[in-house]
N, C-alpha and C positions, 0 to 999 in steps of 0.2 A: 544524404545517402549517396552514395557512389554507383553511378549505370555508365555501364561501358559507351563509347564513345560510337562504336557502331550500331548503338543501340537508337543511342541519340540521332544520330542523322539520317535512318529509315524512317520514312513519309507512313508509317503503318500504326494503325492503335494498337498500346497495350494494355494489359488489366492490370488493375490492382486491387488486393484481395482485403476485404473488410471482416478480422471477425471479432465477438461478442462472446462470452458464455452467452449459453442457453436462458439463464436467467435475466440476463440483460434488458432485455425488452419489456419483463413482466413488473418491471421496478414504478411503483406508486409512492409521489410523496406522502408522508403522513399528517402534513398539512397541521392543521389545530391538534392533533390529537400524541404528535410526534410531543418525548421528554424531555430533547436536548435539541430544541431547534436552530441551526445555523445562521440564525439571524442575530446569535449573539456571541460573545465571548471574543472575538475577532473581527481583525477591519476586512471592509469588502471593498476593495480595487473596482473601479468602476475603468471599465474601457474605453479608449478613445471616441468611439461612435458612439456609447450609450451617454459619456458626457456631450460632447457636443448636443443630444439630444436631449438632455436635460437643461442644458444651457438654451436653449432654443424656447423651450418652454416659458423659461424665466423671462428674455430678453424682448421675445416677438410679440408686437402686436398683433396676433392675429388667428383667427376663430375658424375649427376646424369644425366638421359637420357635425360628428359624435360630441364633443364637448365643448365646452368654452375653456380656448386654453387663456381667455385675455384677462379671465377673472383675476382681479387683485391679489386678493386671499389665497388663489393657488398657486400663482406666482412664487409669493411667500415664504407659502407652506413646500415647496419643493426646496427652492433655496436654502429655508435653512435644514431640509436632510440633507445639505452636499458638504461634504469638509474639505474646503477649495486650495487648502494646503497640501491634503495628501490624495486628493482626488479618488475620497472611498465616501460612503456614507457617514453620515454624523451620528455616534454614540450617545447613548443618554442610559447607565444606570449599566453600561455592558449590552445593550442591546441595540440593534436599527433602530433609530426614531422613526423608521416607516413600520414598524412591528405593531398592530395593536393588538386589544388585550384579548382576545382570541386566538394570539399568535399567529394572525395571518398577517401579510403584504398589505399594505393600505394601495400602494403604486398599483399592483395585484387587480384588487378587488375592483378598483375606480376602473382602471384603463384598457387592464387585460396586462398580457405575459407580454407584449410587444414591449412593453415599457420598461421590462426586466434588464440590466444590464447581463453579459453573457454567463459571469460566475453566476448569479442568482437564478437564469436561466437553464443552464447546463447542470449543476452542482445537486446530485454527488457523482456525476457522471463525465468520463475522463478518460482522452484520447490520445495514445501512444505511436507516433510513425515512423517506420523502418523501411528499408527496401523492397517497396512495392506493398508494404504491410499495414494496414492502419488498425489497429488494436485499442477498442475499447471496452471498459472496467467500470466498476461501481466503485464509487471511495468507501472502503471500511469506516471511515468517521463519519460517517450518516447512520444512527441508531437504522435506521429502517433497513437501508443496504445492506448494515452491517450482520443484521434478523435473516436477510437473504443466503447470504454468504455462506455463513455457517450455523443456517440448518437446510441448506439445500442439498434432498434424500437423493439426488442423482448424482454420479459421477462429471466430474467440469467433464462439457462437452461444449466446442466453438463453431456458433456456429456461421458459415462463412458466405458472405457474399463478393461478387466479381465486378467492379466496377470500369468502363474501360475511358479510358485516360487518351488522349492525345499527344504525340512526344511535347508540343510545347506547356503541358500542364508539367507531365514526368520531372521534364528540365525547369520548370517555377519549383516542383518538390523538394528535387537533388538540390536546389542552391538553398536550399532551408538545413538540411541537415543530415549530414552524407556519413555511410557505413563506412568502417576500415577495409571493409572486404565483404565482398557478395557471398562469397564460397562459406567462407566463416560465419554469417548470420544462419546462412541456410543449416552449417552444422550445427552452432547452438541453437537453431529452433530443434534439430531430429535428438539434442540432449535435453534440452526439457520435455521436450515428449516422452521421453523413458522415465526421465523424474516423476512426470506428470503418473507413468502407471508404477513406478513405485511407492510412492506417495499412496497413492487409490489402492494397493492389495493389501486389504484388511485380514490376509492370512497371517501376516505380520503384524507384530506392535509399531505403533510408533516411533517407539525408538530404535527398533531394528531398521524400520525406514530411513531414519534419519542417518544414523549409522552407515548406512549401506551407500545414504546420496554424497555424505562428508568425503567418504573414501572413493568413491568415483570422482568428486568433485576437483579432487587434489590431483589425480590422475590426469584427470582434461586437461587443470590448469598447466600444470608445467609442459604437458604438450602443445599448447597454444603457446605459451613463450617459445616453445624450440622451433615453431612453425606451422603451417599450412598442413605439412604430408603427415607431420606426427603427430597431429590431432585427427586427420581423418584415419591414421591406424589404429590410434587409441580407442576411436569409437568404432572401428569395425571389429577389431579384438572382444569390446565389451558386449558388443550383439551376437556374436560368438558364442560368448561364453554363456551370454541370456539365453539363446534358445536353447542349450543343452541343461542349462539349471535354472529353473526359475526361483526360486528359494534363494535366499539372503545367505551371503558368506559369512565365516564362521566369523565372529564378535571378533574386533583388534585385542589384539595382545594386549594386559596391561598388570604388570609383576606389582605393584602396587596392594596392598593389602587393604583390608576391607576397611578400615580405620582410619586409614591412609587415602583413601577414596571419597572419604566423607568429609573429610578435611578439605580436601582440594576442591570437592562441591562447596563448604560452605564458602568459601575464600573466595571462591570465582564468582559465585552468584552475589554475594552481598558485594563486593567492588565492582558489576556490572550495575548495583540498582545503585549506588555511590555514582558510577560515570552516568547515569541518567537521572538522577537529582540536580548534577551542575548544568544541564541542557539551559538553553532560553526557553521560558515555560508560555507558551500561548494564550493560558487559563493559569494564573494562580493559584486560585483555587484547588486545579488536580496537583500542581508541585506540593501545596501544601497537604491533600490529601494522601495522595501517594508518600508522603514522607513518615506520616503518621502512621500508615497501615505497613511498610516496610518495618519500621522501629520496631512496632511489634514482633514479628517476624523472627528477626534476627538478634533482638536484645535480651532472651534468655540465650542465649550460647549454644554451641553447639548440637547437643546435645536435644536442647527444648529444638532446635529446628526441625532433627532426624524426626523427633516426633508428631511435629506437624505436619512435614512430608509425606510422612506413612499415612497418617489418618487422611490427608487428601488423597491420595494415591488409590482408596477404597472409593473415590467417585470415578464413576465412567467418563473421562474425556475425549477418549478417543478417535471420535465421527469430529467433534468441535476442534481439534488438535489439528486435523486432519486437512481441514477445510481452511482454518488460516493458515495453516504452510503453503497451500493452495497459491491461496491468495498472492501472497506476498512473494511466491517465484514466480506465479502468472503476470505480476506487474512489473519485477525489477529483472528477472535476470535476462531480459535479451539487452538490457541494456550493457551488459558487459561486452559487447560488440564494440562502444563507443571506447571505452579506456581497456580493455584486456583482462579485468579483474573481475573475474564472472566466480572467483571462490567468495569474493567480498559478495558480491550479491546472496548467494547461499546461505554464507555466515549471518548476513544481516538477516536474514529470513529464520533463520532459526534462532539467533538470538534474540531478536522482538517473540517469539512466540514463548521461550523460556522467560523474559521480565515479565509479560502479560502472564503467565502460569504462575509465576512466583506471588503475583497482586492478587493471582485469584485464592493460593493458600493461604493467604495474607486474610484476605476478604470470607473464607469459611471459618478460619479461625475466631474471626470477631462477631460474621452471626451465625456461627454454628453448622451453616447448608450454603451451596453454592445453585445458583441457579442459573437458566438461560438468559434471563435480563442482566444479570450480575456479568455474563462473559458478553453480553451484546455491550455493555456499560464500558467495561474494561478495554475491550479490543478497540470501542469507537473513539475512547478517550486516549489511547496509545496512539492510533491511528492521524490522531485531530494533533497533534504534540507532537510526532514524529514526522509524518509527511507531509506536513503542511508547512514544514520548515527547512527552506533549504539552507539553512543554517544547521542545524540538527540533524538533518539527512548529512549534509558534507562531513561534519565531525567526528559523526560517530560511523563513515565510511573510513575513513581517513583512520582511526584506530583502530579498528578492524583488519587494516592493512597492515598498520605497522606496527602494532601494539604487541608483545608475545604473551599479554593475558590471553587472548584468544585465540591462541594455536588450537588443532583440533583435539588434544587429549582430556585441556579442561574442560571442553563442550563434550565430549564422550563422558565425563563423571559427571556433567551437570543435568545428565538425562536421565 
């Protein structure tokens, strides 16, 4: 993060502001009772202190008050959870060999949460830091979070605590990981806050929302490429123009015919769930699920699509729509500070919520009704696949940028 230089060499504390949704705090593992518990499916990265701590275990002779760490057997039995290769836990079957058949932590249960390394600790809860900003979120790939997320009846509201920092913490921060520009975070934080209450007026459809963010979106951007002055006119123009009309501008022009619309929806959407098939898949399992339930989908033609659109189109998703756009701009788009593609952040946000909408029509078609556990299912399994891979995050930024499947007109017929 970048703090001015006068900043740094005043003898004075400054703050720095922590905040949360509202929800954040109320988050309870599901422990034994959770369906998709994180102790499987993927390796767990053990950190350098929670190894050595484990290694300590195995190695030392020597008997702490609470237990006997010098017991042979435990010894053992910890060793071989460690896979001393990739310094994560040892697999047995797709799961933690510390998992038992209650699916709790055995590590857990024996010693307490001390013995947790930090992912297993922390996880599904996860901390973003900008200038002077520390931002923390729930991961959407935790079924329980993910229950939180989106069915929480309140408007996202953060809430915010003041922490005060000493310049030489400020300066250990900044050499971690510095902004392009102060002036410019501050502005895209005051443009996702307008996101943030277009998004939330439910006098709108969703897709008017969305509609409405794409074309702001595109505006910002090229003002940020031309500079500093013409992004802060572009956002004062737009607050202008908000207080005298709060109502969504009239729908983009598109001379294209209705026929001709349907088409370029099918086209875009089946070659978006095509570039997410070839992804690195986390879980086998969903690539081969997810392949199965897409094929359906799209393998009567055109035609059979339109009408499984419609007939999804008569379930109410709109509060759950809603709540994961939420999401997914509340966590990526300040990051467009770091590289200047804060459209890309946008686009990836609304594209994840169209391929997870596409599995869920996918998914009513085959049992008939779509439910809340079916979009908790869907969202945490897109979630567990997408962001848990920066390999799969970079890629599918990376086409987003430069790809001109996704310019904004075929995401305006994919709505």
């Amino acid at each position: 993060m970048k703090i001015r230089n006068n900043l740094m060499m005043k003898k004075i504390k400054t703050q720095e502001i922590m905040a949360a949704p509202s929800y954040y705090k109320k988050f309870q593992c599901a422990a034994s009772k959770c369906k998709d518990t994180c102790c499987q499916s993927w390796q767990i990265s053990i950190d350098r202190r929670s190894w050595r701590k484990y290694l300590y275990l195995i190695r030392k002779e020597r008997k702490q008050n609470r237990n006997d760490w010098n017991d042979k057997k435990t010894r053992q039995w910890i060793q071989k959870g460690l896979d001393f290769r990739t310094h994560s836990f040892a697999m047995k079957d797709g799961k933690c060999v510390f998992l038992d058949r209650d699916s709790l932590c055995r590590l857990q249960r024996i010693w307490g949460a001390e013995l947790l390394c930090n992912i297993c600790r922390r996880y599904p809860r996860h901390m973003e830091v900008y200038d002077g900003l520390k931002e923390f979120s729930l991961s959407l790939s935790c079924p329980e979070a993910a229950r939180m997320i989106l069915t929480e009846k309140e408007n996202l509201h953060l809430d915010l605590d003041y922490v005060k920092k000493t310049r030489n913490a400020m300066r250990k921060r900044a050499s971690k990981k510095r902004c392009q520009d102060r002036e410019v975070f501050l502005m895209l934080l005051k443009i996702r806050k307008n996101f943030f209450l277009i998004l939330q007026n439910q006098s709108l459809s969703v897709k008017d929302r969305i509609i409405e963010i794409l074309e702001i979106t595109e505006k910002i951007q090229t003002a940020l490429e031309r500079g500093k002055d013409c992004l802060k006119r572009e956002i004062t123009e737009y607050e202008k123009n908000k207080k005298r009309k709060e109502i969504l501008k009239k729908n983009p022009k598109n001379d294209l015919s209705e026929m001709k619309k349907k088409e370029q929806r099918y086209i875009f959407m089946s070659s978006c769930c095509e570039v997410f098939e070839q992804l690195e898949p986390i879980q086998n399992k969903w690539k081969k699920q997810m392949q199965k339930e897409w094929k359906t989908l799209y393998v009567g033609g055109l035609n059979e699509y339109e009408r499984k659109r419609a007939d999804f189109q008569k379930e109410n998703t709109e509060r759950i729509s809603e709540k994961f756009l939420m999401y997914f701009l509340y966590v990526y788009f300040l990051g467009g500070v770091y590289d200047g593609q804060i459209e890309t952040k946008v686009k990836f946000a609304i594209l994840s919520w169209l391929v997870v909408r596409e599995w869920a029509i996918a998914r009513k078609e085959k049992m008939g009704k779509i439910l809340l556990d079916d979009w908790i299912e869907l969202s945490s399994h897109y979630s567990r696949e997408i962001e848990h891979s920066e390999e799969n995050l970079e890629m599918i930024e990376k086409m987003i940028e430069k790809h001109s499947m996704f310019q904004k007109n075929n995401i305006f017929a994919a709505l």
